[in-house]
MOPAC internal coordinates of N, CA, C and O (Angstrom, degrees):
PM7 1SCF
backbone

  N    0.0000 0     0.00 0     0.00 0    0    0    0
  C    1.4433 1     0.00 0     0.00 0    1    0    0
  C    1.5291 1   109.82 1     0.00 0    2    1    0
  O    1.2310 1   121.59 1   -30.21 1    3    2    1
  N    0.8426 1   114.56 1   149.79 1    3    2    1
  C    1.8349 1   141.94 1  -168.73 1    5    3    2
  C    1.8016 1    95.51 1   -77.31 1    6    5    3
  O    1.2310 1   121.43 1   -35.80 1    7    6    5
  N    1.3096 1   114.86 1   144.20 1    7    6    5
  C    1.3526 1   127.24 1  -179.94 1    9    7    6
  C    1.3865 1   107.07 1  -123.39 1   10    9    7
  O    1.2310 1   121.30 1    -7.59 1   11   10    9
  N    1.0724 1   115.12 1   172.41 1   11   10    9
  C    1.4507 1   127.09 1   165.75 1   13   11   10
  C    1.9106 1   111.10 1    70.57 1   14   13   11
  O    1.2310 1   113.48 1     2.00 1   15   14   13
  N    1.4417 1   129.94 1  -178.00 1   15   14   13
  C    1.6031 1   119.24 1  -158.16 1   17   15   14
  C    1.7721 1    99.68 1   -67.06 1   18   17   15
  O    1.2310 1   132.90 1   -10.77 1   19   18   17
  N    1.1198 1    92.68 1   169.23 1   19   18   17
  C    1.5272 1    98.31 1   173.76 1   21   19   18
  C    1.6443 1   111.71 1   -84.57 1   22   21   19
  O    1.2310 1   117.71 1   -25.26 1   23   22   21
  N    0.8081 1   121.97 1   154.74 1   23   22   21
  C    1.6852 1   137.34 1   159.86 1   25   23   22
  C    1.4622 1   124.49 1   -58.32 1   26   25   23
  O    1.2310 1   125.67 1   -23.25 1   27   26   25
  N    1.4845 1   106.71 1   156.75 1   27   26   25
  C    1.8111 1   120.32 1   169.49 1   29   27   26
  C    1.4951 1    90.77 1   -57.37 1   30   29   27
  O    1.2310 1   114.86 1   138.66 1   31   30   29
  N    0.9384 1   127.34 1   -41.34 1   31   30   29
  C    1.6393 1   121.67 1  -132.81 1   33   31   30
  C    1.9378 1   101.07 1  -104.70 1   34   33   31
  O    1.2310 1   127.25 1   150.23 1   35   34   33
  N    1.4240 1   103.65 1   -29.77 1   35   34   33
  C    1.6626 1   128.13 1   150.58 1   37   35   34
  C    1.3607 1   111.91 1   -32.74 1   38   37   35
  O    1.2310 1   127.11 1   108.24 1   39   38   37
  N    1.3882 1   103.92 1   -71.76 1   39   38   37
  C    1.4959 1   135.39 1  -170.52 1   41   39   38
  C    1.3070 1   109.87 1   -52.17 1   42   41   39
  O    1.2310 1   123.24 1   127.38 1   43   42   41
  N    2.0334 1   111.39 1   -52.62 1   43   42   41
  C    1.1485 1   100.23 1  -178.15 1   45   43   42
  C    1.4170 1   118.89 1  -102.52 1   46   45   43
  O    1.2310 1   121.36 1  -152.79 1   47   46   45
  N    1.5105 1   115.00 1    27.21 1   47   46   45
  C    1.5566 1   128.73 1   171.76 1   49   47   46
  C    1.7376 1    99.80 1   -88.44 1   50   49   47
  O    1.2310 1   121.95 1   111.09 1   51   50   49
  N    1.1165 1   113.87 1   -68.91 1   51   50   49
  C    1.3850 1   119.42 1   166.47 1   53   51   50
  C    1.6659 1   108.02 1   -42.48 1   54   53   51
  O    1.2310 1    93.85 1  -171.10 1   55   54   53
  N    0.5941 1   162.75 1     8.90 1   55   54   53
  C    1.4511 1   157.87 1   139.28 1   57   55   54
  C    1.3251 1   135.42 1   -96.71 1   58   57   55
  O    1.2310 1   124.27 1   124.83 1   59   58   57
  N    1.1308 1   109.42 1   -55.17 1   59   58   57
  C    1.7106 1   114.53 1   140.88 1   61   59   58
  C    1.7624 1   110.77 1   -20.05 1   62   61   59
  O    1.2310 1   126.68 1    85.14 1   63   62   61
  N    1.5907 1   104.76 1   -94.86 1   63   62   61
  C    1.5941 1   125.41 1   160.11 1   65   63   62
  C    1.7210 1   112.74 1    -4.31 1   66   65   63
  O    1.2310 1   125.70 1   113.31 1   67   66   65
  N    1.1624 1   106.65 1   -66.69 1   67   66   65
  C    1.6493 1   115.21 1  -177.43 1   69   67   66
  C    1.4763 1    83.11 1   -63.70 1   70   69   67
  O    1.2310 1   114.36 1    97.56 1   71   70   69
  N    1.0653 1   128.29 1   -82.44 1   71   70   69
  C    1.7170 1   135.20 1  -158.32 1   73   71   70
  C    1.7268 1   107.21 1   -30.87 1   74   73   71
  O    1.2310 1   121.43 1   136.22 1   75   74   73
  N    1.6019 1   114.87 1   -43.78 1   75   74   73
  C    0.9795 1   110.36 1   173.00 1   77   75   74
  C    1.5928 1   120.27 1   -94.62 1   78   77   75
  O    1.2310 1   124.22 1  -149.51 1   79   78   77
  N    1.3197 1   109.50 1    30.49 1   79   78   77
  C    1.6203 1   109.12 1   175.81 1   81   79   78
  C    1.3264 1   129.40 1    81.43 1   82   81   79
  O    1.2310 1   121.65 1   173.13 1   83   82   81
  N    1.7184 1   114.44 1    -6.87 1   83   82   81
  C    1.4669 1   114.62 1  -175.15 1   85   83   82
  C    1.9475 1   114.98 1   -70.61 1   86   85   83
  O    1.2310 1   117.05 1    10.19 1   87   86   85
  N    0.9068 1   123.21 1  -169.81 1   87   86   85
  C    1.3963 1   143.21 1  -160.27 1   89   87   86
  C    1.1702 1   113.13 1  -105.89 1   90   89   87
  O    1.2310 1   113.47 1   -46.04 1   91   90   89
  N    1.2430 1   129.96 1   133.96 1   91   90   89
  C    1.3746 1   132.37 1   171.29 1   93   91   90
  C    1.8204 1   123.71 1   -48.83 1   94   93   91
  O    1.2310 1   131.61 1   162.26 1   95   94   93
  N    1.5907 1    95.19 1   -17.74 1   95   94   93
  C    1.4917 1    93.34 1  -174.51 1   97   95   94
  C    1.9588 1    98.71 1  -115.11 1   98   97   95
  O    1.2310 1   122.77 1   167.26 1   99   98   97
  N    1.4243 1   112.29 1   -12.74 1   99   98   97
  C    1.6503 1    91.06 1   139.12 1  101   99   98
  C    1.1378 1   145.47 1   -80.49 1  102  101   99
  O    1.2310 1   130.06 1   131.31 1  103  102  101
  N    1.3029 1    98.21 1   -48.69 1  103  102  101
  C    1.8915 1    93.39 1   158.76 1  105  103  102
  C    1.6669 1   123.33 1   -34.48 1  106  105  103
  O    1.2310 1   114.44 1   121.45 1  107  106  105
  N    1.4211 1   128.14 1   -58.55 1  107  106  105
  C    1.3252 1   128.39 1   167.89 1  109  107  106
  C    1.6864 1    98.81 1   -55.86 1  110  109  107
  O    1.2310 1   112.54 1   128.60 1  111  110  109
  N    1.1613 1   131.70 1   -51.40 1  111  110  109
  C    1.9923 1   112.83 1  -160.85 1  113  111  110
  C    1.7221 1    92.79 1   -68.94 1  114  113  111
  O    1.2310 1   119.91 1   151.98 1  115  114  113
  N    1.5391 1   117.77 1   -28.02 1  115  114  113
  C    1.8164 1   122.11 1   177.39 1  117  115  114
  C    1.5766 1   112.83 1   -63.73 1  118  117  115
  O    1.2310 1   120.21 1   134.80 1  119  118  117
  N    1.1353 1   117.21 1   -45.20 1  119  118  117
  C    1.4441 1   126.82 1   171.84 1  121  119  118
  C    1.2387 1   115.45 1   -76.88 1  122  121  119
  O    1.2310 1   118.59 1   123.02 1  123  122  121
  N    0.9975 1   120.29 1   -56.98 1  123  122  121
  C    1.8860 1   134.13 1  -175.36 1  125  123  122
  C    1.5535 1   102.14 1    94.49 1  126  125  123
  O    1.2310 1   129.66 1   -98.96 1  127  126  125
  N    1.2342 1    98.98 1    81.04 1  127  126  125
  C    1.9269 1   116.96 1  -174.32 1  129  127  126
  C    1.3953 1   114.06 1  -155.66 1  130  129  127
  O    1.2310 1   110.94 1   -21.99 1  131  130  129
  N    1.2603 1   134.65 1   158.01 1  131  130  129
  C    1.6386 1   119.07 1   177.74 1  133  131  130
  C    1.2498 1    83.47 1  -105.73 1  134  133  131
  O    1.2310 1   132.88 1   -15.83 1  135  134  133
  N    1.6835 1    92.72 1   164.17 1  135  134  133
  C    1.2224 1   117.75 1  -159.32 1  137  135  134
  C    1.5445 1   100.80 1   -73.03 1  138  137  135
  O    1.2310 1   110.52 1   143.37 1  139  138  137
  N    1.4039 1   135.42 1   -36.63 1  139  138  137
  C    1.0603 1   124.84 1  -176.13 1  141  139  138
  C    1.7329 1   115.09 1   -65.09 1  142  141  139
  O    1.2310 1   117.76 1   174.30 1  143  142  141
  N    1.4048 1   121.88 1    -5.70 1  143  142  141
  C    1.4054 1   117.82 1   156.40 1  145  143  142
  C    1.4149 1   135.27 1   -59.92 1  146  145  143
  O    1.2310 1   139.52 1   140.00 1  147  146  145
  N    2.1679 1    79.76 1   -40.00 1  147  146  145
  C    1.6717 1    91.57 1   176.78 1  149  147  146
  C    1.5846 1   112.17 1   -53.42 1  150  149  147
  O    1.2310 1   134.62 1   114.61 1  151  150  149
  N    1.5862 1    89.33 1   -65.39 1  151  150  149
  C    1.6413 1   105.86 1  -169.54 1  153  151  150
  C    1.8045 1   106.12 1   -34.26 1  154  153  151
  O    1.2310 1   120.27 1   111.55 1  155  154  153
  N    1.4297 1   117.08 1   -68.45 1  155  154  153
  C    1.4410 1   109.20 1  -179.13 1  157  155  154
  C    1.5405 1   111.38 1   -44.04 1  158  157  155
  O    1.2310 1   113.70 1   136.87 1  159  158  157
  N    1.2798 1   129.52 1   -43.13 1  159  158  157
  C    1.2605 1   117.76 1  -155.80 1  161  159  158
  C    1.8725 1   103.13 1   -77.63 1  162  161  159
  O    1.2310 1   130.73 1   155.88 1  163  162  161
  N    1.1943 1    96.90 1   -24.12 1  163  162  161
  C    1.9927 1   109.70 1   172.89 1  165  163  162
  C    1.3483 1    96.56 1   -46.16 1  166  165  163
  O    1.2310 1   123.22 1    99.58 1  167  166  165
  N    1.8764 1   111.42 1   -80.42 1  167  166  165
  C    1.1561 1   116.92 1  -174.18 1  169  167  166
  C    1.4890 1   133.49 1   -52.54 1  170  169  167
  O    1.2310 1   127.03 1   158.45 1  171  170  169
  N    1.3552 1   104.08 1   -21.55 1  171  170  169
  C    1.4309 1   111.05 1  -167.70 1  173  171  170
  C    1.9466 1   105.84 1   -75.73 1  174  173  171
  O    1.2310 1   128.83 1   142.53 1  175  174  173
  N    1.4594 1   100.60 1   -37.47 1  175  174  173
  C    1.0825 1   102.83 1   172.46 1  177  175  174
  C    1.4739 1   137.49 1  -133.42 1  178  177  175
  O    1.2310 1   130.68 1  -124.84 1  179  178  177
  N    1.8306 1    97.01 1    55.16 1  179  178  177
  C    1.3733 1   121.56 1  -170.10 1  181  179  178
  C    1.6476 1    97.80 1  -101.40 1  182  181  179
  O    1.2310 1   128.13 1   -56.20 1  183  182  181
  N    1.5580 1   101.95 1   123.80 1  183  182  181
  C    1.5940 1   107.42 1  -173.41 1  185  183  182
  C    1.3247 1    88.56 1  -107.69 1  186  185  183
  O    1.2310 1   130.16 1     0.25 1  187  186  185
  N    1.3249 1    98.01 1  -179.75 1  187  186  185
  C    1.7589 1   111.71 1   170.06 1  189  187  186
  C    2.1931 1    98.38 1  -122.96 1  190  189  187
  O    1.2310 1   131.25 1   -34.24 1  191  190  189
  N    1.3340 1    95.89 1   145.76 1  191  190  189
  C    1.2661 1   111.24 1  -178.83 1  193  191  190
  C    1.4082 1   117.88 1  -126.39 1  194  193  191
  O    1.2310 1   123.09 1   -73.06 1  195  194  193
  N    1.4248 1   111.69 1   106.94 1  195  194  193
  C    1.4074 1   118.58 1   176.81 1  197  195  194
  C    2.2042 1   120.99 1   -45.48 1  198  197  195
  O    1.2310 1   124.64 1   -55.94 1  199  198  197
  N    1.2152 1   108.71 1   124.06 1  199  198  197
  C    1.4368 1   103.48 1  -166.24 1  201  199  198
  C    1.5451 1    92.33 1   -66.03 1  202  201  199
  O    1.2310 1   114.44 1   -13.57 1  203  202  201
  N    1.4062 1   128.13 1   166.43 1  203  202  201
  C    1.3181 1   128.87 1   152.88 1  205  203  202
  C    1.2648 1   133.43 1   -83.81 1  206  205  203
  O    1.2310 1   110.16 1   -30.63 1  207  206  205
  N    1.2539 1   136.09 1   149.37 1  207  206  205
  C    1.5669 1   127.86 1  -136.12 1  209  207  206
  C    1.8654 1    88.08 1  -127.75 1  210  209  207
  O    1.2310 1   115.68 1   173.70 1  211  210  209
  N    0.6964 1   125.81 1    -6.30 1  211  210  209
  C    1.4972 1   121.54 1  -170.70 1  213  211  210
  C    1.4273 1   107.72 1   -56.99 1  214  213  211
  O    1.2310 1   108.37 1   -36.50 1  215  214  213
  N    1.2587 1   139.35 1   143.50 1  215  214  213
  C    1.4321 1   141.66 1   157.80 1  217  215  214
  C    1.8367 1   105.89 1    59.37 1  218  217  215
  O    1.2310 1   117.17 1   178.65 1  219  218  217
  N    1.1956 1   122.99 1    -1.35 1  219  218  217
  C    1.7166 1   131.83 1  -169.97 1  221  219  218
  C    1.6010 1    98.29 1  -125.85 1  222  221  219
  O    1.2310 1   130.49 1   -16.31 1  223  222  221
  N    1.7164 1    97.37 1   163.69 1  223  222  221
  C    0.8868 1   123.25 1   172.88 1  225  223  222
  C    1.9785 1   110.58 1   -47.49 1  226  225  223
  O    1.2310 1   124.22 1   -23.22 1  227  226  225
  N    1.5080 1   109.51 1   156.78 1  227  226  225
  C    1.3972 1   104.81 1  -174.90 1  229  227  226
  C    1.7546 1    90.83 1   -83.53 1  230  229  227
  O    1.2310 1   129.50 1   -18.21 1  231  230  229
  N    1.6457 1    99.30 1   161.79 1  231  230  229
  C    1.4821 1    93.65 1   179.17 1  233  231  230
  C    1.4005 1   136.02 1   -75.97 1  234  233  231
  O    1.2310 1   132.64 1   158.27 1  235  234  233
  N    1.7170 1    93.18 1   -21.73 1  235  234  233
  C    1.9280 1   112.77 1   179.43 1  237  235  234
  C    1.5443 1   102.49 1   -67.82 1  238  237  235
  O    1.2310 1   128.30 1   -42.78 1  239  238  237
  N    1.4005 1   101.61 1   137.22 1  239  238  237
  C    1.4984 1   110.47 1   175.24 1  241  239  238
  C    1.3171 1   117.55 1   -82.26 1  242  241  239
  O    1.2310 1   133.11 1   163.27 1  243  242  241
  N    1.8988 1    92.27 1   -16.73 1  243  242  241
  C    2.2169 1    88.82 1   172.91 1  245  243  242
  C    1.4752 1    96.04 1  -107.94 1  246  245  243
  O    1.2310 1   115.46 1  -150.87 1  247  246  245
  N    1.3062 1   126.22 1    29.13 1  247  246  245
  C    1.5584 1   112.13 1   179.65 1  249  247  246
  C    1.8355 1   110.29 1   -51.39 1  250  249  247
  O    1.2310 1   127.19 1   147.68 1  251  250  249
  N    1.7077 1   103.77 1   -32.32 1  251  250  249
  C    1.4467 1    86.27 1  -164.18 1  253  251  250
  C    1.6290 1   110.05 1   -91.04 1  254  253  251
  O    1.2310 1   121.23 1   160.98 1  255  254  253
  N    1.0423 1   115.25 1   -19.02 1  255  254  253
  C    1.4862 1   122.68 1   169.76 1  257  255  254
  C    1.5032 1   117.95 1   -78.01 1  258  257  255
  O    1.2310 1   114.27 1   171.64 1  259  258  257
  N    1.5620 1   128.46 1    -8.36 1  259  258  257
  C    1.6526 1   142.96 1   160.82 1  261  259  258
  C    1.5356 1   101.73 1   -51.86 1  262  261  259
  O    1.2310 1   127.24 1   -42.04 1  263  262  261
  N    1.5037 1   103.67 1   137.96 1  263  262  261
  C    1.5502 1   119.45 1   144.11 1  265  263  262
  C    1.4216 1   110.02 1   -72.63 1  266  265  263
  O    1.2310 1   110.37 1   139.25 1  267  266  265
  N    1.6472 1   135.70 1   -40.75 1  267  266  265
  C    1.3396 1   107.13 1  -170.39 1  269  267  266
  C    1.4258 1   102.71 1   -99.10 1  270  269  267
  O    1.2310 1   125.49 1   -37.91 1  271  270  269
  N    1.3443 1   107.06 1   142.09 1  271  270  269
  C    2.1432 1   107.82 1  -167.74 1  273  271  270
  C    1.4541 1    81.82 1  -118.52 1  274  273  271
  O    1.2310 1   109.91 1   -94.08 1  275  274  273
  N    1.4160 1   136.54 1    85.92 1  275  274  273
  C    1.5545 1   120.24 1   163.18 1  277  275  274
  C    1.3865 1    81.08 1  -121.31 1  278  277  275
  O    1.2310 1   123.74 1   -27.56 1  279  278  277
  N    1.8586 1   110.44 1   152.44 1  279  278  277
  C    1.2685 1   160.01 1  -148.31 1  281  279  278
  C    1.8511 1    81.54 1   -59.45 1  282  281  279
  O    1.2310 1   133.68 1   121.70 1  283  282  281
  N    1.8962 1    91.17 1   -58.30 1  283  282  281
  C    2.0286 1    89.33 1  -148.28 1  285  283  282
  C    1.5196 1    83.45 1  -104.28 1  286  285  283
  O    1.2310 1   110.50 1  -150.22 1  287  286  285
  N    1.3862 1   135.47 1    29.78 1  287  286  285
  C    1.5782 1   139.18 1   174.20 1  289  287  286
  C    1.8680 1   104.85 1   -40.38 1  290  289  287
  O    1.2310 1   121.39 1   139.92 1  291  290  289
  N    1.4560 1   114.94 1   -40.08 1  291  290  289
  C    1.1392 1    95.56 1  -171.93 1  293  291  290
  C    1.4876 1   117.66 1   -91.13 1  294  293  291
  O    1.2310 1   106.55 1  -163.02 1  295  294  293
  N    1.6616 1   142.61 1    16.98 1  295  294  293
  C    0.9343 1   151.61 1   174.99 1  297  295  294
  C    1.2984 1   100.57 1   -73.98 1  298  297  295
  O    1.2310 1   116.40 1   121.19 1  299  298  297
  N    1.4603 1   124.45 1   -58.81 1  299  298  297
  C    1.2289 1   124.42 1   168.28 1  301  299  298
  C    1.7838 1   150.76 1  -103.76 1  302  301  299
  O    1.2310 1   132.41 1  -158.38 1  303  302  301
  N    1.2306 1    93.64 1    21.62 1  303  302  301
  C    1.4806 1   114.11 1  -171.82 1  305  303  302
  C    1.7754 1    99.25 1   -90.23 1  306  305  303
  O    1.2310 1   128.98 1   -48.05 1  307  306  305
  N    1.2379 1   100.31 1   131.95 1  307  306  305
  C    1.4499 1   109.60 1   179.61 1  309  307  306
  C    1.5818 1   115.93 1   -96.07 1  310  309  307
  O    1.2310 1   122.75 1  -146.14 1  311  310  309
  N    1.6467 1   112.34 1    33.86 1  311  310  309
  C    1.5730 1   107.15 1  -175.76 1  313  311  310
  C    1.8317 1    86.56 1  -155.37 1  314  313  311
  O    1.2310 1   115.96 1  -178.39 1  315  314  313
  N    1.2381 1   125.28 1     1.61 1  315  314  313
  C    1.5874 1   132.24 1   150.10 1  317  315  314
  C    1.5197 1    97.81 1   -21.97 1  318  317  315
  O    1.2310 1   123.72 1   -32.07 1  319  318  317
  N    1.5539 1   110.47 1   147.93 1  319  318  317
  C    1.1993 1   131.92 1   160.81 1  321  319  318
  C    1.3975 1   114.98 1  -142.62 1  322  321  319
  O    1.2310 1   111.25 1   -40.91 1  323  322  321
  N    0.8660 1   134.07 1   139.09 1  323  322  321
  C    1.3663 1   153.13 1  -150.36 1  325  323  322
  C    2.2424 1   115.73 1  -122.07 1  326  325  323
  O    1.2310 1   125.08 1   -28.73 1  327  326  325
  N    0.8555 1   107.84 1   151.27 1  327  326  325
  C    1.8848 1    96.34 1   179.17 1  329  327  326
  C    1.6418 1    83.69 1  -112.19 1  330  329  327
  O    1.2310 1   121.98 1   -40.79 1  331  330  329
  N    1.1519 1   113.82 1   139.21 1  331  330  329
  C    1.8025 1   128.91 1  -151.27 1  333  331  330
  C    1.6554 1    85.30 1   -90.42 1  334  333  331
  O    1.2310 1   124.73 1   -48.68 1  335  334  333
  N    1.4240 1   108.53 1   131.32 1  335  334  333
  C    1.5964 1   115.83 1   171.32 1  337  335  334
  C    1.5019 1   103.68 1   -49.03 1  338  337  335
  O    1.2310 1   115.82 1   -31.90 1  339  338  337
  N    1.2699 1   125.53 1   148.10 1  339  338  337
  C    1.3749 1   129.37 1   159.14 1  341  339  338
  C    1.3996 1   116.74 1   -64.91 1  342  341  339
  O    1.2310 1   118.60 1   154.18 1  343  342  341
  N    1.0848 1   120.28 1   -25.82 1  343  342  341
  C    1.9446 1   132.16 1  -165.70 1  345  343  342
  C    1.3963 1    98.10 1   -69.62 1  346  345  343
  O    1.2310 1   125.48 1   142.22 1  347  346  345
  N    1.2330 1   107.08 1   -37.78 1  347  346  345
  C    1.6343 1   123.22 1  -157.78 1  349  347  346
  C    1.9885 1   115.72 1   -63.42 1  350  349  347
  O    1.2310 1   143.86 1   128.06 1  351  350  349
  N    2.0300 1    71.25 1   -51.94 1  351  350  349
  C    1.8304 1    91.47 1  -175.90 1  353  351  350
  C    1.4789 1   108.40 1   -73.16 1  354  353  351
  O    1.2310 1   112.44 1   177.83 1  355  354  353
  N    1.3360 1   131.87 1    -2.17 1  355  354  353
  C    1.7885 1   119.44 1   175.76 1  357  355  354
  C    1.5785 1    85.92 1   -77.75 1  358  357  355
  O    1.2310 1   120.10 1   180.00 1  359  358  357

């Protein structure tokens, strides 16, 4: 196994990889890394991304049962609920 920071090219193997559905412990035997590198480097730089609301459903699951109805309400509402990405739950 490989020592020292990971790479651009790491970075964008592991992402690709997830994108196409592989495993935490292929990606590391694909790279030559243990998997617990992968895993930190997932978490370390796992953002969250607001869905876009244009022409679709709003994204809050209590938008219609809310007192406050503003446009970007769920960016900052601290009782938002979300329908859980599928990518997430494998």
């Amino acid at each position: 196994m490989s020592k020292g920071h990971l790479s651009y090219s790491d970075r964008l193997a592991i992402e690709n990889m997830l994108d196409e559905g592989h495993t935490i412990k292929e990606i590391g035997i694909d790279i030559k890394r243990d998997s617990s590198v992968i895993v930190r480097e997932i978490n370390k730089h796992n953002s969250l991304v607001f869905p876009g609301t244009y022409n679709k459903q709003h994204p809050c699951l209590k938008y219609h049962s809310c007192n406050v109805k503003d446009f970007n309400c769920f960016k900052t509402c601290k009782n938002a609920e979300f329908k859980p990405c599928p990518k997430l739950s494998v």
